[in-house]
mmCIF file of the N, C-alpha and C atoms, coordinates in Angstrom:
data_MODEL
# 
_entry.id   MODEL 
# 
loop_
_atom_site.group_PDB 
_atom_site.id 
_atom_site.type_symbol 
_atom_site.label_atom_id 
_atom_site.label_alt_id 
_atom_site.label_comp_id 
_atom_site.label_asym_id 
_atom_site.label_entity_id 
_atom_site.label_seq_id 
_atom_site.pdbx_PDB_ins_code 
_atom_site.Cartn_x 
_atom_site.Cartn_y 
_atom_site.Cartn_z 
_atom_site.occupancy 
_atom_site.B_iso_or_equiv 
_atom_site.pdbx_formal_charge 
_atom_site.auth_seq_id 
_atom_site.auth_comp_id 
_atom_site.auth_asym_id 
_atom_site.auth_atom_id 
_atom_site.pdbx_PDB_model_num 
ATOM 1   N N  . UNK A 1 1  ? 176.776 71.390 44.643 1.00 0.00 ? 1  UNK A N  1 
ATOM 2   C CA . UNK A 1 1  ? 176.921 69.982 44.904 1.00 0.00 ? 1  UNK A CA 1 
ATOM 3   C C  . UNK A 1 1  ? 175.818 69.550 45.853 1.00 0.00 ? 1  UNK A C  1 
ATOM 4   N N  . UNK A 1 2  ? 175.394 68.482 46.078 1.00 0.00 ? 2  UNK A N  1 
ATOM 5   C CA . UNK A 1 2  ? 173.867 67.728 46.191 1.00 0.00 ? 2  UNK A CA 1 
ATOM 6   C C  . UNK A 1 2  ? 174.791 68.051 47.753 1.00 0.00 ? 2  UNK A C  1 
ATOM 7   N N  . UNK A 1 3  ? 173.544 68.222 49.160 1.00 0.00 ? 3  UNK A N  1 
ATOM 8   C CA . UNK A 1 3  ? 173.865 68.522 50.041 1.00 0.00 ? 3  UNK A CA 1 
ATOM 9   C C  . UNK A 1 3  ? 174.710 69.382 51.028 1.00 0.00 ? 3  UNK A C  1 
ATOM 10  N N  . UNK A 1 4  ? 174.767 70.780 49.808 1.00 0.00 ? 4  UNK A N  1 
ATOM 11  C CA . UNK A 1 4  ? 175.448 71.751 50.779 1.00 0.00 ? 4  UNK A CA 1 
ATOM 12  C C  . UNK A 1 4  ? 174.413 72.861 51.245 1.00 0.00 ? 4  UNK A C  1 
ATOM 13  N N  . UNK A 1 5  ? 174.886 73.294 51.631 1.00 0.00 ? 5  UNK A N  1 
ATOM 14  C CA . UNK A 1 5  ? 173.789 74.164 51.916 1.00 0.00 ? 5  UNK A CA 1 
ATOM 15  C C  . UNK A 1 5  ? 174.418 75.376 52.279 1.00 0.00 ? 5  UNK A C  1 
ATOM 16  N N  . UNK A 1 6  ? 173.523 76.427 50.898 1.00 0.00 ? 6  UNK A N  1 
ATOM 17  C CA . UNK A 1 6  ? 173.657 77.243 50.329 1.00 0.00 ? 6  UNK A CA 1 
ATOM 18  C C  . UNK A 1 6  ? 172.758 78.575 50.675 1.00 0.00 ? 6  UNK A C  1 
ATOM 19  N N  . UNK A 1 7  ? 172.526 78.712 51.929 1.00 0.00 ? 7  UNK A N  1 
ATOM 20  C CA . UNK A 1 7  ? 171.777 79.466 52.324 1.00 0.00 ? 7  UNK A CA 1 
ATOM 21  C C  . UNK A 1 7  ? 172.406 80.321 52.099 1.00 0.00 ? 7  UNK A C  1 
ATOM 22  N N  . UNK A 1 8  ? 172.099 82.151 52.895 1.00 0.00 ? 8  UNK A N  1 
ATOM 23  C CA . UNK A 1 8  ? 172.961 82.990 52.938 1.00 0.00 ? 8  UNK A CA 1 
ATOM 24  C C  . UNK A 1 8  ? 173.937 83.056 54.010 1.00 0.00 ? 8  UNK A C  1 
ATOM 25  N N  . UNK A 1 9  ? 173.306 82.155 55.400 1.00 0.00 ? 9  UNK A N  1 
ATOM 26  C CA . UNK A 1 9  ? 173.529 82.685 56.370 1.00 0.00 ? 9  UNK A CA 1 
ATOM 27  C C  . UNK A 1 9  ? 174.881 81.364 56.559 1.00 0.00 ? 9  UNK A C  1 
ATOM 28  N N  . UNK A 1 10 ? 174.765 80.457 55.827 1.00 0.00 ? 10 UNK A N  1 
ATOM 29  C CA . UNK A 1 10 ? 176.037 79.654 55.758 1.00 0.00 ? 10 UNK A CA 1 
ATOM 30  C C  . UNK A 1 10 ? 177.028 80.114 54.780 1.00 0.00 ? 10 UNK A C  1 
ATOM 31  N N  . UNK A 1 11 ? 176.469 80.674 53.368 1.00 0.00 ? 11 UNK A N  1 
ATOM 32  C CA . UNK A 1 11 ? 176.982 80.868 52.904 1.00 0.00 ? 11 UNK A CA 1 
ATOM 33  C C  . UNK A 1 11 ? 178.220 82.382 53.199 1.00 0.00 ? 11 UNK A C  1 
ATOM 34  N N  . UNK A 1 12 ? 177.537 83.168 54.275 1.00 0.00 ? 12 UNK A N  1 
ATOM 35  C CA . UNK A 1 12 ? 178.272 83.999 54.880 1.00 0.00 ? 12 UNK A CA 1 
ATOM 36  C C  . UNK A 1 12 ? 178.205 84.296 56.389 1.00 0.00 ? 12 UNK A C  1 
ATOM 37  N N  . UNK A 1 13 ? 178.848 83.552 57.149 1.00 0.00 ? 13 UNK A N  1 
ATOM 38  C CA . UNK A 1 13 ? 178.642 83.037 58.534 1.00 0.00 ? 13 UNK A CA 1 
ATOM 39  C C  . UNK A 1 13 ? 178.801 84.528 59.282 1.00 0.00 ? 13 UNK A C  1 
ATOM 40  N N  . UNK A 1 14 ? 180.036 85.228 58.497 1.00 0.00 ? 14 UNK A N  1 
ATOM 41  C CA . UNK A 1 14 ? 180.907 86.477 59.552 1.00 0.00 ? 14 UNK A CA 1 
ATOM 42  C C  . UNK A 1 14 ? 179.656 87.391 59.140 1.00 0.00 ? 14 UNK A C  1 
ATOM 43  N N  . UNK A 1 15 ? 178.681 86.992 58.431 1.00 0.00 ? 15 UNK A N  1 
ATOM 44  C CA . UNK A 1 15 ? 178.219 88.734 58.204 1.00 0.00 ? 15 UNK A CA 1 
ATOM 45  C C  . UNK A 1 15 ? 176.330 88.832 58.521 1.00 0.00 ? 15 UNK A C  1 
ATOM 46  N N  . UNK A 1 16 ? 176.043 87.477 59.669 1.00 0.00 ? 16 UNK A N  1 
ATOM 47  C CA . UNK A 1 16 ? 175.173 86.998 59.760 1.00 0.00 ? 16 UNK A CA 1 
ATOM 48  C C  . UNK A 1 16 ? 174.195 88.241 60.495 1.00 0.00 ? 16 UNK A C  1 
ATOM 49  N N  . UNK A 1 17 ? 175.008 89.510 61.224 1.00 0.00 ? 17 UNK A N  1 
ATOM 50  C CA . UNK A 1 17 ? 173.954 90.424 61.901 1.00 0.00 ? 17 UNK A CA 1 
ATOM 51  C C  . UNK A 1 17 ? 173.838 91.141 60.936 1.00 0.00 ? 17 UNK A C  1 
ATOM 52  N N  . UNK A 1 18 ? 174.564 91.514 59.856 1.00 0.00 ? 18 UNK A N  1 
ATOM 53  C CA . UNK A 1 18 ? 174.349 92.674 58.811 1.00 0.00 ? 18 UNK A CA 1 
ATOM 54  C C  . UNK A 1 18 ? 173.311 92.085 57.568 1.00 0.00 ? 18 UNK A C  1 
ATOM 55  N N  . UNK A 1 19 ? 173.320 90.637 57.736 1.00 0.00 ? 19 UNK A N  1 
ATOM 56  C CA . UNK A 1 19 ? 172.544 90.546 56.764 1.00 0.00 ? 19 UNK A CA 1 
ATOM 57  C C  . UNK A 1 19 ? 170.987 90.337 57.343 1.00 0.00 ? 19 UNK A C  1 
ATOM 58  N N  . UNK A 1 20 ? 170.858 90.141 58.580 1.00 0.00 ? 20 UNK A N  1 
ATOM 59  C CA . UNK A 1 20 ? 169.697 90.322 59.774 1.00 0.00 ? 20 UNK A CA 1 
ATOM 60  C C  . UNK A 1 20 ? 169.064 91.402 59.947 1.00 0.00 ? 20 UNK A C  1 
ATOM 61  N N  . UNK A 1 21 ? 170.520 92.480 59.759 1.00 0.00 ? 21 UNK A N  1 
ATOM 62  C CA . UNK A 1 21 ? 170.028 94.489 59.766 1.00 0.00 ? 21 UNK A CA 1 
ATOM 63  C C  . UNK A 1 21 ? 169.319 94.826 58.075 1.00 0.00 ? 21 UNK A C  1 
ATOM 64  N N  . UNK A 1 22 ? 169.742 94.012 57.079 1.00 0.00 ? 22 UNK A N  1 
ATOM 65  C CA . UNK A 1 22 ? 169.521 94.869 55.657 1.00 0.00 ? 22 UNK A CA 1 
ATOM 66  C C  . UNK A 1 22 ? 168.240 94.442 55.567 1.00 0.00 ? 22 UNK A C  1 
ATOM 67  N N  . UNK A 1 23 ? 167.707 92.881 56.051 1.00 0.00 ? 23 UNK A N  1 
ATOM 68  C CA . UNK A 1 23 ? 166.668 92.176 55.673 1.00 0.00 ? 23 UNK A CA 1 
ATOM 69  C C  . UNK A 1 23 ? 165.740 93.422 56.403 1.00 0.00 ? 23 UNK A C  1 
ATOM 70  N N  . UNK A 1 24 ? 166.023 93.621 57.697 1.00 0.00 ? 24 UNK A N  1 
ATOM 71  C CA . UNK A 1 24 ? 164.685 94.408 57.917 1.00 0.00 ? 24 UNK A CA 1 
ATOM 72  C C  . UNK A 1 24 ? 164.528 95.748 57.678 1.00 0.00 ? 24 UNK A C  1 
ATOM 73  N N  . UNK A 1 25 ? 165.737 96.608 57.324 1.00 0.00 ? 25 UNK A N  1 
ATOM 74  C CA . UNK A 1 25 ? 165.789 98.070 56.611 1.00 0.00 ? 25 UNK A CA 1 
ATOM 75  C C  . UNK A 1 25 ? 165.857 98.447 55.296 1.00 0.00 ? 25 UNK A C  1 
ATOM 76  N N  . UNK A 1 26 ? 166.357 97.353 54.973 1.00 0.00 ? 26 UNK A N  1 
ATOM 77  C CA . UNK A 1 26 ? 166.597 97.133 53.214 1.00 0.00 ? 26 UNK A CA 1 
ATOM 78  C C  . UNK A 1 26 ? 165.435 96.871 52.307 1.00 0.00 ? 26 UNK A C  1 
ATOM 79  N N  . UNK A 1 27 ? 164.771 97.166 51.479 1.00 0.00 ? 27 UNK A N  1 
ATOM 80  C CA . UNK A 1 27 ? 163.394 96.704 50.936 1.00 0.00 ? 27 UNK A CA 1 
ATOM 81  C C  . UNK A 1 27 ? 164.397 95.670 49.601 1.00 0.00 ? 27 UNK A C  1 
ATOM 82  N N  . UNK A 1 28 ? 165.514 96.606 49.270 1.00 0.00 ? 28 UNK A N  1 
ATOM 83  C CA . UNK A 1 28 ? 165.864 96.276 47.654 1.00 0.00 ? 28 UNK A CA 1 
ATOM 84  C C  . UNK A 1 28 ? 166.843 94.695 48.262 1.00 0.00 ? 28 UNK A C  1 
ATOM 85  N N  . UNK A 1 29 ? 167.461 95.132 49.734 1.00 0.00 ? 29 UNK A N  1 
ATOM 86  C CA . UNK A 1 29 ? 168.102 93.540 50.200 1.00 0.00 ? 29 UNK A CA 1 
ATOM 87  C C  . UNK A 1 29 ? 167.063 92.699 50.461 1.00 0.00 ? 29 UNK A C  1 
ATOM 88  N N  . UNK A 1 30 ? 166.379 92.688 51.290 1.00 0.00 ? 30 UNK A N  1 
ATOM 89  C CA . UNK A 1 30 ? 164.946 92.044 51.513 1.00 0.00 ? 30 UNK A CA 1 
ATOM 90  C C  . UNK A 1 30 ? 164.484 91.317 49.878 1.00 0.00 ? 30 UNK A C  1 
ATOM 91  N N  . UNK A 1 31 ? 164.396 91.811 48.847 1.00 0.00 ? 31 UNK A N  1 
ATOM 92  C CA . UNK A 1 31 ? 163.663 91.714 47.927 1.00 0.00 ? 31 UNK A CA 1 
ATOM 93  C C  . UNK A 1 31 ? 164.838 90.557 46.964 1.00 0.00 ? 31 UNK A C  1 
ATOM 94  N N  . UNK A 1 32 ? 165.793 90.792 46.982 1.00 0.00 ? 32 UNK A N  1 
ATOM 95  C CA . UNK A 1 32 ? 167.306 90.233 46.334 1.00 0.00 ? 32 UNK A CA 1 
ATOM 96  C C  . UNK A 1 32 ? 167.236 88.446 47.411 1.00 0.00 ? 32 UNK A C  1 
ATOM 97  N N  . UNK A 1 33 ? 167.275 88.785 48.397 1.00 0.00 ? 33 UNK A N  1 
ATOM 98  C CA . UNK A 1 33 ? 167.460 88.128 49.559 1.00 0.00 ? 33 UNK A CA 1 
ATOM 99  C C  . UNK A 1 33 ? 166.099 86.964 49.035 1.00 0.00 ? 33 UNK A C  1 
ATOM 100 N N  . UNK A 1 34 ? 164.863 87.244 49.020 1.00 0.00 ? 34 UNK A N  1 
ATOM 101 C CA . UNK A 1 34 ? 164.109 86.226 49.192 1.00 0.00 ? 34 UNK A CA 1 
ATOM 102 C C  . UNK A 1 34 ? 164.163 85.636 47.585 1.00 0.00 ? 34 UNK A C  1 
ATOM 103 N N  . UNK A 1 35 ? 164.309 86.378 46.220 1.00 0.00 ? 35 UNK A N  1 
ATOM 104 C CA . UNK A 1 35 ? 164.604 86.040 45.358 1.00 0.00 ? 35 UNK A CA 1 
ATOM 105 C C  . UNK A 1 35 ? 165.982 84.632 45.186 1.00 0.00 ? 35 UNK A C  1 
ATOM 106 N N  . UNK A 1 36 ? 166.730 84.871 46.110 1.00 0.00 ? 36 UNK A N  1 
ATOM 107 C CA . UNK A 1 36 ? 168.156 84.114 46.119 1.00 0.00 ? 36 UNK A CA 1 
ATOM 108 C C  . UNK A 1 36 ? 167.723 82.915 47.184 1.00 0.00 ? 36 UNK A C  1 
ATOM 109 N N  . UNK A 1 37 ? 166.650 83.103 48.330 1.00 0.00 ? 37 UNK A N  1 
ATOM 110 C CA . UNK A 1 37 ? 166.215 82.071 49.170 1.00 0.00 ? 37 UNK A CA 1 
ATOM 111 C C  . UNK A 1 37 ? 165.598 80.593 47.997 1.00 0.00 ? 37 UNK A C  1 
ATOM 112 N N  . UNK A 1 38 ? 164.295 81.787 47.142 1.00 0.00 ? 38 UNK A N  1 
ATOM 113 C CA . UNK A 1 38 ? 163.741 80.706 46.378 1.00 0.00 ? 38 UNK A CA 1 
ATOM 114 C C  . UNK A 1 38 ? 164.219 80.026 45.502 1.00 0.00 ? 38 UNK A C  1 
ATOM 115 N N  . UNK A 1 39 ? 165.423 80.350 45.386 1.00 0.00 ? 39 UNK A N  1 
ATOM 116 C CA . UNK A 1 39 ? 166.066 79.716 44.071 1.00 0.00 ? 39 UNK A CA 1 
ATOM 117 C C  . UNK A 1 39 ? 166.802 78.478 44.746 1.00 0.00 ? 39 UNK A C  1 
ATOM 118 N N  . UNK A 1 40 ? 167.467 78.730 46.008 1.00 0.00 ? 40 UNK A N  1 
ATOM 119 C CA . UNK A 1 40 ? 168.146 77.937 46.667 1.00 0.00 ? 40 UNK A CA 1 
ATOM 120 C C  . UNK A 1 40 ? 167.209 76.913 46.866 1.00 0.00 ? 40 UNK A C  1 
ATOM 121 N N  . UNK A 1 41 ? 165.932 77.106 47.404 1.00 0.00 ? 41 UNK A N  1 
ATOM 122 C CA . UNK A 1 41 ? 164.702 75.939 47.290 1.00 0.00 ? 41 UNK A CA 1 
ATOM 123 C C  . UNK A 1 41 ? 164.750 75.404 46.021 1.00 0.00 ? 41 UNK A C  1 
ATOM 124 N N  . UNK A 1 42 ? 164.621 75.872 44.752 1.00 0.00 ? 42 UNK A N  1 
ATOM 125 C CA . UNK A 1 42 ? 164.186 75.479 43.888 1.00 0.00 ? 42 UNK A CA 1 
ATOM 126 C C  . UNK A 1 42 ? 165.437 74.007 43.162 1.00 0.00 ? 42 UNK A C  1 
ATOM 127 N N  . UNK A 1 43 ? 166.857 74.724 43.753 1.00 0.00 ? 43 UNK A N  1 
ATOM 128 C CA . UNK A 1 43 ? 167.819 73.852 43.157 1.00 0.00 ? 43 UNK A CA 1 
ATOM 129 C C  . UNK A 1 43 ? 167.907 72.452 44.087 1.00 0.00 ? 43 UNK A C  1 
ATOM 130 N N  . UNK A 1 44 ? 167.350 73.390 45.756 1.00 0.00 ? 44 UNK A N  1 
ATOM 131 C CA . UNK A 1 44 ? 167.164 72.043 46.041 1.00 0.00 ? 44 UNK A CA 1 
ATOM 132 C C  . UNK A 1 44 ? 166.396 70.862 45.674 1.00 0.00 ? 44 UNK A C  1 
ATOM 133 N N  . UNK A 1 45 ? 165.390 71.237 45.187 1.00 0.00 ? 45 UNK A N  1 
ATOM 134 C CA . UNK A 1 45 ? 164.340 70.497 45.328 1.00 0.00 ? 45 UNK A CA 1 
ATOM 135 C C  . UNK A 1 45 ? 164.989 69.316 43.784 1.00 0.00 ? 45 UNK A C  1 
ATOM 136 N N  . UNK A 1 46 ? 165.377 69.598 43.003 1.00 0.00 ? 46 UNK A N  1 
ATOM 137 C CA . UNK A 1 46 ? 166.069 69.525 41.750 1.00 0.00 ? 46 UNK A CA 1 
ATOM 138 C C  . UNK A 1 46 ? 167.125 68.448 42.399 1.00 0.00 ? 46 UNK A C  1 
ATOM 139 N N  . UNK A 1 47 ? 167.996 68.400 42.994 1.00 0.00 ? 47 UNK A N  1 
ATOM 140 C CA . UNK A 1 47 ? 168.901 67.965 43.833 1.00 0.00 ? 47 UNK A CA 1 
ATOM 141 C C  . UNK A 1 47 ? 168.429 66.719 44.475 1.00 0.00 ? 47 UNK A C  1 
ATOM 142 N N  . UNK A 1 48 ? 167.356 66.930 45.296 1.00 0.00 ? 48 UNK A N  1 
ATOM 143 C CA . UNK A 1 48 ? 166.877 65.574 46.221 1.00 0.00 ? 48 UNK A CA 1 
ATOM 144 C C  . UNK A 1 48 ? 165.909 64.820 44.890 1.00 0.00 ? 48 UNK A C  1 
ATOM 145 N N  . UNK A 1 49 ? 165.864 65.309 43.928 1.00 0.00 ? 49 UNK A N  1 
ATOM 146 C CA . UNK A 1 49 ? 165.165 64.725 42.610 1.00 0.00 ? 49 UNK A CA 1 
ATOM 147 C C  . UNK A 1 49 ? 163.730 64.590 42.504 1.00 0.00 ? 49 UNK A C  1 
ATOM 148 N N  . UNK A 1 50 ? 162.919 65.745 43.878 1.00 0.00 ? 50 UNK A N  1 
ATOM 149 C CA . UNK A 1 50 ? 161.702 65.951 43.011 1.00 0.00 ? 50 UNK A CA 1 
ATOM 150 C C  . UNK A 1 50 ? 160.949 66.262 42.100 1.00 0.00 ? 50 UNK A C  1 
ATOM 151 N N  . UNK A 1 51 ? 161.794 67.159 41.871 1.00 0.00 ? 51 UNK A N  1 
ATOM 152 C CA . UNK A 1 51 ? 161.921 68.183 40.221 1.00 0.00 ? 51 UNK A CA 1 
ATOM 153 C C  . UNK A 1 51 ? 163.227 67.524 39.539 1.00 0.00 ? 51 UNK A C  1 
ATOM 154 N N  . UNK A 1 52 ? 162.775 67.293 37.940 1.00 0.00 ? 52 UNK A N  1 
ATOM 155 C CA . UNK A 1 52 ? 164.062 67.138 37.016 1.00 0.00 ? 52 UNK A CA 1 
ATOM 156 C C  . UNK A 1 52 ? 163.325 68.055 35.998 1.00 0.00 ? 52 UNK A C  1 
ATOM 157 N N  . UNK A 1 53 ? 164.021 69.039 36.177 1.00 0.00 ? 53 UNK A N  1 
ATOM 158 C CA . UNK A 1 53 ? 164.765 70.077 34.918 1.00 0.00 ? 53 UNK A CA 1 
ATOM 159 C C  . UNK A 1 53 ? 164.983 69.447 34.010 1.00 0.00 ? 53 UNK A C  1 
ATOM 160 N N  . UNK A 1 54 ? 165.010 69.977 32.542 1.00 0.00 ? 54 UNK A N  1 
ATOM 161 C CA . UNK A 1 54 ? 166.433 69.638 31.882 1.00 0.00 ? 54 UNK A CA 1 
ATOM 162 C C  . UNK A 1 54 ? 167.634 70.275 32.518 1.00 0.00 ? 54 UNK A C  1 
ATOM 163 N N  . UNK A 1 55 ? 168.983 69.711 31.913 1.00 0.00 ? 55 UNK A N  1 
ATOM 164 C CA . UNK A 1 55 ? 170.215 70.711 32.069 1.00 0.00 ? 55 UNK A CA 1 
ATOM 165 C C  . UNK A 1 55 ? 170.558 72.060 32.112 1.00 0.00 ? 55 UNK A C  1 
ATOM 166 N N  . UNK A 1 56 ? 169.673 72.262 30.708 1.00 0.00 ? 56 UNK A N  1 
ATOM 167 C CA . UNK A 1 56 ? 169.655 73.823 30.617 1.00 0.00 ? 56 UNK A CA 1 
ATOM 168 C C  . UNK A 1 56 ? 169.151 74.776 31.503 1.00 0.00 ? 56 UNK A C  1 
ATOM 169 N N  . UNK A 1 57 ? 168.306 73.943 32.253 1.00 0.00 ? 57 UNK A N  1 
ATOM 170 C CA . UNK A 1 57 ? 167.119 74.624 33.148 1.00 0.00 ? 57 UNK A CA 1 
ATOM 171 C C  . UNK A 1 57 ? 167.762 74.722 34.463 1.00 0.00 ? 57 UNK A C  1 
ATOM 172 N N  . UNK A 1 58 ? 168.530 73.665 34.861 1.00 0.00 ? 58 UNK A N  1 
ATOM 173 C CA . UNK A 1 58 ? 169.177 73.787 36.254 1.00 0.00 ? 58 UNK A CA 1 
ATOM 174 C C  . UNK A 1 58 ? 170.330 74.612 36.227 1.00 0.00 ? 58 UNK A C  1 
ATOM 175 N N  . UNK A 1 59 ? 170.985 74.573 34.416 1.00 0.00 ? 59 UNK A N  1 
ATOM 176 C CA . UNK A 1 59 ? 172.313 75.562 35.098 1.00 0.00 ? 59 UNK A CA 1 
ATOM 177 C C  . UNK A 1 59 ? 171.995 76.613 34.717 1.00 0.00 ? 59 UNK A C  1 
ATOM 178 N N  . UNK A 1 60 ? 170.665 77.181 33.894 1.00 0.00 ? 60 UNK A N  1 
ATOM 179 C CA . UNK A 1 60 ? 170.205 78.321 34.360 1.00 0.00 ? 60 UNK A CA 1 
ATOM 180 C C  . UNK A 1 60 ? 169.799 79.318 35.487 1.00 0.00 ? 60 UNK A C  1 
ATOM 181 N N  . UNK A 1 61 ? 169.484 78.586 36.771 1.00 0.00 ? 61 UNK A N  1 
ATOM 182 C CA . UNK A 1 61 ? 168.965 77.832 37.775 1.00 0.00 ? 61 UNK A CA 1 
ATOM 183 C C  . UNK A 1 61 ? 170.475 78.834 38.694 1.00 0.00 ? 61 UNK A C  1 
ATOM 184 N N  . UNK A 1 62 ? 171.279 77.757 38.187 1.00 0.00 ? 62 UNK A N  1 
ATOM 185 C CA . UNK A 1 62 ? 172.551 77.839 38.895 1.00 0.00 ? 62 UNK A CA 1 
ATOM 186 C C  . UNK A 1 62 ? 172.874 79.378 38.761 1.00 0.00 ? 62 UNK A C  1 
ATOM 187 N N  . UNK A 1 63 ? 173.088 79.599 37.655 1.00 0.00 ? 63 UNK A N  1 
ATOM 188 C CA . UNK A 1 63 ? 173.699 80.883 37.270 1.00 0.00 ? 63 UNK A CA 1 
ATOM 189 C C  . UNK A 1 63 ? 173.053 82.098 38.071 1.00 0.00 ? 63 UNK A C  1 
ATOM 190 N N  . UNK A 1 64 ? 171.751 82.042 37.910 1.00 0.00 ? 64 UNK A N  1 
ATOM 191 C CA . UNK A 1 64 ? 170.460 83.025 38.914 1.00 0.00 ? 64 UNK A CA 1 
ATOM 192 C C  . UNK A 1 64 ? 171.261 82.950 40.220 1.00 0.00 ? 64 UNK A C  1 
ATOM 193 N N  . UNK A 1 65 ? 171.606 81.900 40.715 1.00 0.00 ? 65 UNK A N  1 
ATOM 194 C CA . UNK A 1 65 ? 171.835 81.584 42.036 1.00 0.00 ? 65 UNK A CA 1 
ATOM 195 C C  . UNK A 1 65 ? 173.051 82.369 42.325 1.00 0.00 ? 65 UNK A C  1 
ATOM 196 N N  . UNK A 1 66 ? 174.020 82.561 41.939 1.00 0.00 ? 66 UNK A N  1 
ATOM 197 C CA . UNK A 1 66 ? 175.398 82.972 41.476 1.00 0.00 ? 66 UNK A CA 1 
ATOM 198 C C  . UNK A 1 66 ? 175.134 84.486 41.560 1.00 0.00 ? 66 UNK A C  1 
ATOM 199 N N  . UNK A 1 67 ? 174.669 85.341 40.520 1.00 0.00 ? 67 UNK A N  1 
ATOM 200 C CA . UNK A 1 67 ? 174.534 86.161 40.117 1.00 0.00 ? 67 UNK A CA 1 
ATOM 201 C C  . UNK A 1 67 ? 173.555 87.001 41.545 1.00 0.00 ? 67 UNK A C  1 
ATOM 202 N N  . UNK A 1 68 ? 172.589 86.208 42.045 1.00 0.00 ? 68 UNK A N  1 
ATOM 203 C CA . UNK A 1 68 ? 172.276 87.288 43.277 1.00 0.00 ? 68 UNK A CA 1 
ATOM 204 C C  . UNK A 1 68 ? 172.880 86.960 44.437 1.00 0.00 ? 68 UNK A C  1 
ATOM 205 N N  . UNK A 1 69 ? 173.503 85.998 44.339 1.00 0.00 ? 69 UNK A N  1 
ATOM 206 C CA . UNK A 1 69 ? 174.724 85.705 45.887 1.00 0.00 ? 69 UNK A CA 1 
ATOM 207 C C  . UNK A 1 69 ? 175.848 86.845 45.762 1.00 0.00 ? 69 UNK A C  1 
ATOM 208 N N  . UNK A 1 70 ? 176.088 87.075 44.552 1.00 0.00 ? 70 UNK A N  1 
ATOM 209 C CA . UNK A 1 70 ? 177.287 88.371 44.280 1.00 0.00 ? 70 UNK A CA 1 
ATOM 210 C C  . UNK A 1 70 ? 176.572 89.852 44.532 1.00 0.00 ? 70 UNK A C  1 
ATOM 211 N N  . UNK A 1 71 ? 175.427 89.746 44.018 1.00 0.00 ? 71 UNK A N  1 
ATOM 212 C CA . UNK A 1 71 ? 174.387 91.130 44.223 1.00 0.00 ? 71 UNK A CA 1 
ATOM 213 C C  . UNK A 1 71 ? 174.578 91.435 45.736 1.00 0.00 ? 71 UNK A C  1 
ATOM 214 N N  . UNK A 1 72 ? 174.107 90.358 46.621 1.00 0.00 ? 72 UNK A N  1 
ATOM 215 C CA . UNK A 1 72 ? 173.965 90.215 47.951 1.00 0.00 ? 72 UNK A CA 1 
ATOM 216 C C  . UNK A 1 72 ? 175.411 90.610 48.722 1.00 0.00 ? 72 UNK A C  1 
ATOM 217 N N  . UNK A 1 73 ? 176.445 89.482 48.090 1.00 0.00 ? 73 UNK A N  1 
ATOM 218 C CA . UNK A 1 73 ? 177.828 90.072 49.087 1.00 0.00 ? 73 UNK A CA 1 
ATOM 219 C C  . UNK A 1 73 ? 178.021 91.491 48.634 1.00 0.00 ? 73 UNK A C  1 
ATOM 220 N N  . UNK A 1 74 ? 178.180 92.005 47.507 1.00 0.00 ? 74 UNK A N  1 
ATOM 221 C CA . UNK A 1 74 ? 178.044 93.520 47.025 1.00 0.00 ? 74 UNK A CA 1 
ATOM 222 C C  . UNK A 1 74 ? 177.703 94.269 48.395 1.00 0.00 ? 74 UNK A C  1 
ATOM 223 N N  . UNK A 1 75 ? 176.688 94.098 48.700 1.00 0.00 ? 75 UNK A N  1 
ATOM 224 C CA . UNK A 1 75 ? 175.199 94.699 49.522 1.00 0.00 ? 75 UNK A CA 1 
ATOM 225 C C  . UNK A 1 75 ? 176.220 94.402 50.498 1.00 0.00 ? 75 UNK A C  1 
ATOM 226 N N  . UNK A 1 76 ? 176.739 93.696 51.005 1.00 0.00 ? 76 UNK A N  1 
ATOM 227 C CA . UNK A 1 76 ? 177.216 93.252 52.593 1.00 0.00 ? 76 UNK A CA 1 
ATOM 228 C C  . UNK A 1 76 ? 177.940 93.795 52.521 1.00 0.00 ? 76 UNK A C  1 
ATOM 229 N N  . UNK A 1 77 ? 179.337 94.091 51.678 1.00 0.00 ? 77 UNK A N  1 
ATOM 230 C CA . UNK A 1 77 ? 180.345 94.523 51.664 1.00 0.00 ? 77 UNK A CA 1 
ATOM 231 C C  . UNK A 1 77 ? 180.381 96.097 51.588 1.00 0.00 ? 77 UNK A C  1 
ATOM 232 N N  . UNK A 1 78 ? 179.333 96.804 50.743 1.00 0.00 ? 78 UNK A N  1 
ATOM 233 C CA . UNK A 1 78 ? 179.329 97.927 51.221 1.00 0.00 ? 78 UNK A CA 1 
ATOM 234 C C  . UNK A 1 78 ? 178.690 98.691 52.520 1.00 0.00 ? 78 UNK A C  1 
ATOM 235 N N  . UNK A 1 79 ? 178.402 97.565 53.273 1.00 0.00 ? 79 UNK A N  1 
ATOM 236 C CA . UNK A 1 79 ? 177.734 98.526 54.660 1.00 0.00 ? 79 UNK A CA 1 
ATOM 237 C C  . UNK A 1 79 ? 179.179 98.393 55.274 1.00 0.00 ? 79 UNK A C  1 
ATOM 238 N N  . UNK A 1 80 ? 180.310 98.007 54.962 1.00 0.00 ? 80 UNK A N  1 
ATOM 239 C CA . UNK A 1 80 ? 181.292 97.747 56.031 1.00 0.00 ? 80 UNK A CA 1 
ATOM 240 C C  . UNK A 1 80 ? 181.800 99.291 56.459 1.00 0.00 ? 80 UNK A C  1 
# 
């Protein structure tokens, strides 16, 4: 939805030092992590309506977005 914000570090507030520890020990979190940053740019940018996609393109867009936010909590959830 137009104005949330979908970072990681909002998107997971409680797990903000572990995802601080993987970024700098992790190459494969690091690498997931900036992949899931640019996308979050990209939908923004789509959003404030500098970029128009087609449909297909944004909820493609979306889905990417989805799919490494789950990769990522994965990643968080198993350092517990």
């Amino acid at each position: 939805m137009f104005g949330e914000n979908h970072d990681l570090h909002h998107e997971f507030p409680e797990y903000k030092e572990k995802i601080h520890e993987l970024k700098m020990n992790d190459a494969h979190f690091q690498r997931l992590f900036k992949e899931y940053d640019e996308i979050v740019h990209q939908i923004t940018r789509v959003e404030q309506e500098i970029e128009t996609p087609s449909d297909d393109v944004i909820e493609e867009m979306k889905k990417q977005r989805l799919h490494l936010k789950d990769q990522l909590f994965a990643m968080l959830k198993a350092e517990e």
